[in-house]
N, C-alpha and C positions, 0 to 999 in steps of 0.2 A: 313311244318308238324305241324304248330300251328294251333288250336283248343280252344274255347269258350264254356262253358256248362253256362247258364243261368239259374238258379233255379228259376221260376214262379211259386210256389204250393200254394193253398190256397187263399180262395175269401180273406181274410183279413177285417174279422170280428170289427177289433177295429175302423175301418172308417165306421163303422156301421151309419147310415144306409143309408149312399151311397153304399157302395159298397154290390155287388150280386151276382149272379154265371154268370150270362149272364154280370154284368159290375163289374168285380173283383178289388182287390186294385191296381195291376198292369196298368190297363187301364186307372187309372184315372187321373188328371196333378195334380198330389199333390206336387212337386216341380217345376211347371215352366208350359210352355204352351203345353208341350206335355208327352201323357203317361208314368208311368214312366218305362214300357218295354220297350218303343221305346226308347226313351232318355238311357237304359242300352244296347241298343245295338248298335246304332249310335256311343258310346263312344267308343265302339273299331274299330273305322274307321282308316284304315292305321298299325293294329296291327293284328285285324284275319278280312277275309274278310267274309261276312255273309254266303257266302257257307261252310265254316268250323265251324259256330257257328248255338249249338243247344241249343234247348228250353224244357228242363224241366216241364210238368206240369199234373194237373190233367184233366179227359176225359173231367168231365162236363166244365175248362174255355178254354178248346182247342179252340173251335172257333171264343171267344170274343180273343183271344192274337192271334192267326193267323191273323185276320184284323189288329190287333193294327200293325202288323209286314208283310208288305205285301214285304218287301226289301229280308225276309227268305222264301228258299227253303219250300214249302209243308212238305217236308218229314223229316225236322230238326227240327221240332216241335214234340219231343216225350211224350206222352200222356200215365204216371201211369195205371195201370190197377188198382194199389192199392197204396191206400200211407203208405210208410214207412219209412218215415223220409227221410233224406239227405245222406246218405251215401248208398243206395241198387238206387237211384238217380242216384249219380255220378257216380256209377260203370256201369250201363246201358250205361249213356251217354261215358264215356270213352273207356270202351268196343267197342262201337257203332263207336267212333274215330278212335282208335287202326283195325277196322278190315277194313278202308280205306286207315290209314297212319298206317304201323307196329312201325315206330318209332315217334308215336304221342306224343305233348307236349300237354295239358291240361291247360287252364285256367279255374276257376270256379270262376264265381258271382252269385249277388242274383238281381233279376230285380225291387229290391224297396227301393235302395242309394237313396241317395244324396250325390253331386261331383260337385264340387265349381269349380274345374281346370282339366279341361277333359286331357289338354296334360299331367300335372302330372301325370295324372293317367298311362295314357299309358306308359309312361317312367317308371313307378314305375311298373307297369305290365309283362314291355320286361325286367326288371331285373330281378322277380320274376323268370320269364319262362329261362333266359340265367342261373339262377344260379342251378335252376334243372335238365336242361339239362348239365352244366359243374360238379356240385358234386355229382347226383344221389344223391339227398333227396327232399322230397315233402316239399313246404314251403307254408308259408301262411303269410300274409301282415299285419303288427303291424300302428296304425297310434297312434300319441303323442296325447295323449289326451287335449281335452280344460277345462276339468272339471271333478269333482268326480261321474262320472254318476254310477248308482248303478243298469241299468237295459242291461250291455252289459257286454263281457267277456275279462278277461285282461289275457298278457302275459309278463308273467316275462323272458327277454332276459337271455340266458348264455352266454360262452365265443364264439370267434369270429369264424364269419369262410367265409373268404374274405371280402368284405364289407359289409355283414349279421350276424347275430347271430343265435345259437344254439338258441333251447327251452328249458330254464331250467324248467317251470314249469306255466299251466293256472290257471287260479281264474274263475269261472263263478258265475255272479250276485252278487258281494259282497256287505258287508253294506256299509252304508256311512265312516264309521271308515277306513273301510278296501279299500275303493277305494282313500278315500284321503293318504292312507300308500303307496296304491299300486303307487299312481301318483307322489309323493314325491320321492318313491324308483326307478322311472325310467322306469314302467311298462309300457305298451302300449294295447290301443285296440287289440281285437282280431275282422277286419274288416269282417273276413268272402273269404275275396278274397286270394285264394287257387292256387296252382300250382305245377303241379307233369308229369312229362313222363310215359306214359301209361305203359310201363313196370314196372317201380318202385311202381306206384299204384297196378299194379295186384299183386306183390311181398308184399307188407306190409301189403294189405287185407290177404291175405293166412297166414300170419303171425302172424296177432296181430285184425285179425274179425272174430269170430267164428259165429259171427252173419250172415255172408254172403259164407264164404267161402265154403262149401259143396254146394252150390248153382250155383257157379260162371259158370261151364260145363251147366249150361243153356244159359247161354247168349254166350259161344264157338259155341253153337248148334242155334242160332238165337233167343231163346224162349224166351221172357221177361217175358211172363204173367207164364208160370213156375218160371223163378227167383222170381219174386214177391212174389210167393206162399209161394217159400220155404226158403226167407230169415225170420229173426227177425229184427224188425224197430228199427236202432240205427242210432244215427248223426255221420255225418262223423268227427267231434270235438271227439267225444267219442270213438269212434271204429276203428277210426286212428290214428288220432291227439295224444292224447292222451296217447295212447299207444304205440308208435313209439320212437325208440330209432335214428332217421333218420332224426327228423323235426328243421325246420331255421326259421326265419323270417325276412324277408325284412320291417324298415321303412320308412312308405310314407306318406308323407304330399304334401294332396291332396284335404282337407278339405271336410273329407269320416265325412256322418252322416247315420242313420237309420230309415227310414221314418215309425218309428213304431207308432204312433197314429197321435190323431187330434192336438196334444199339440207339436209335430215335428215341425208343420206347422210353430211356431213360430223361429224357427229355419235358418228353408228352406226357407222363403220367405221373402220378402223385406215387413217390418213393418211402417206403418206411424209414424205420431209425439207421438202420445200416446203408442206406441209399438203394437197394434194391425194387423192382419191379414185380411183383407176379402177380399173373392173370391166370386165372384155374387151380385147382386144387395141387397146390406146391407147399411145402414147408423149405423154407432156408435157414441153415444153423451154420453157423459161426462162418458169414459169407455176406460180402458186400460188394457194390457198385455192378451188380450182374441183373442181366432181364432173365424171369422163368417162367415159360409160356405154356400152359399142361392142358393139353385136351384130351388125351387117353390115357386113363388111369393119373394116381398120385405121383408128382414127381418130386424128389426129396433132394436135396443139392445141400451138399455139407464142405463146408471148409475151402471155399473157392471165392475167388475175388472177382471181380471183372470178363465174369463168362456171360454166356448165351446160351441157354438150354431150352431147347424146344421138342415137346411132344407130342405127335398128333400122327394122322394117320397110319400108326404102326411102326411110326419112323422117328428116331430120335436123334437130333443136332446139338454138340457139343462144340462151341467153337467160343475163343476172345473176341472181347466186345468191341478190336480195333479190329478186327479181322471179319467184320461182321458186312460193313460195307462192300468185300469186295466177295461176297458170296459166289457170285455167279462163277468164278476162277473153281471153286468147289467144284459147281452143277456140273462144270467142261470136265471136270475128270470123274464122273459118278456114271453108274449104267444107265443109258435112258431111259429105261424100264424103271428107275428108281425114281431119276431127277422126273419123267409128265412132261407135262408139254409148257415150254418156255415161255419167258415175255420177259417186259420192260421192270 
């Protein structure tokens, strides 16, 4: 009765400009040699089998992520009518679970990790799902963090409850002050990977999302593009999480990252002797700590530290590797004929 919802929204604009609507950030091998949809769904081999795991995402990259995913059913590929955030998302998809298995368990990821130790993961997954299905509470997975990152959300554990913890309380996007407080004080990522019994999910939206809940009898009656209409777009972090007197956290250490820009890269991928990255035919001389990403023609980078060079579609990006996260600030001021068409 276990289930996978996969969240794939959004071409993923900050890998600009590789990425497109027809080749989105999800399809592309930004951590290793294969997409990183495919690689988000292979990881749950042995835990849900892909006929219980569905795909999240919007109309226009429905059909770039269907090839990327040719292992998934047709029909487990659910396609937004509208985006509204993660939470009017999950309800679809779990809904969509619950009305195969009545006593549906839910897992939820997002298809653009990075995960160092695939079995960790599963093993930290099937506790997830064994401790929602034994206490009725929805949880979500803490990982110890390796550094004061100031661009992800942290959760401050409460008291116990088995071998998890209560949520005492989240932090999103704090300063550096405040993440080095939160790391010191024992806080943990907030990874994003979710876990709740379809029942307890439809009970705590009606309870604590006013943004969904007068909606929900659309999706009883089969109608998404009616839910869509009549929800309000909130995260499911906000409009559950949140606001639940219900929620746990399971620590995993699994060496969980988030493939949010070109400056991850250095992260996710295996660096040479200078600390550098490149994918595609690039030479770097006397130049370190920088990503070089070449898909049209050679691209040669000499004598620079801590850059970002990307070449592909006819279009070359030259930016520092701290300035990489906040791309989209770019895209706002570039012709839209240049920047395509946008996303998350």
């Amino acid at each position: 009765m276990r289930w996978a919802v996969v969240l794939a929204g959004g071409v993923g604009s900050r890998f600009w400009p590789v990425s497109t609507g027809e080749r989105p950030k999800q399809v592309l091998p930004l951590a290793g040699d294969q997409p990183l949809v495919r690689q988000a769904v292979e990881r749950l081999a042995g835990l849900v089998s892909p006929e219980r795991t569905l795909l999240v995402t919007g109309r226009a990259l429905g059909p770039a992520l269907r090839a990327a995913l040719p292992m998934l059913p047709a029909a487990n590929v659910l396609e937004e009518p509208f985006a509204a955030s993660t939470a009017p998302a999950l309800a679809w998809a779990t809904a969509h679970a619950a009305q195969q298995d009545a006593a549906a368990s839910v897992l939820s990821l997002h298809a653009d990790w990075f995960v160092a130790d695939d079995a960790a993961f599963r093993a930290t997954a099937a506790a997830a799902l064994e401790l929602v299905e034994r206490e009725d509470v929805i949880a979500t997975v803490g990982a110890r963090p390796t550094r004061p990152e100031t661009g992800y959300g942290y959760i401050v554990p409460g008291g116990t409850l088995g071998s998890a913890r209560r949520i005492a309380r989240f932090k999103e996007k704090p300063t550096r002050a405040e993440a080095e407080r939160l790391c010191a004080d024992g806080a943990l990522w907030n990874t994003g990977l979710f876990a709740w019994t379809a029942r307890r999910f439809r009970a705590e939206v009606e309870l604590h999302t006013p943004e969904l809940r007068d909606a929900l009898p659309h999706l009883d009656r089969g109608d998404p593009v009616a839910f869509f209409k009549a929800v309000r777009p909130v995260s499911i972090d906000v409009g559950v999480y949140e606001r639940t007197e219900r929620g746990a956290v399971v620590v995993g250490d699994f060496g969980w990252d988030d493939v949010g820009s070109w400056a991850a890269l250095l992260r996710v991928h295996r660096r040479d002797e200078a600390g550098n990255v490149a994918v595609g035919p690039a030479h770097l001389v006397g130049t370190s700590s920088s990503v070089v990403w070449s898909e049209d023609g050679t691209t040669v980078v000499y004598g620079l530290d801590n850059v970002v060079v990307v070449r592909a579609r006819g279009i070359s990006l030259v930016t520092r590797t701290d300035l990489a996260p906040d791309l989209k600030k770019l895209l706002d001021q570039l012709p839209p004929d240049l920047v395509g068409e946008r996303g998350a």
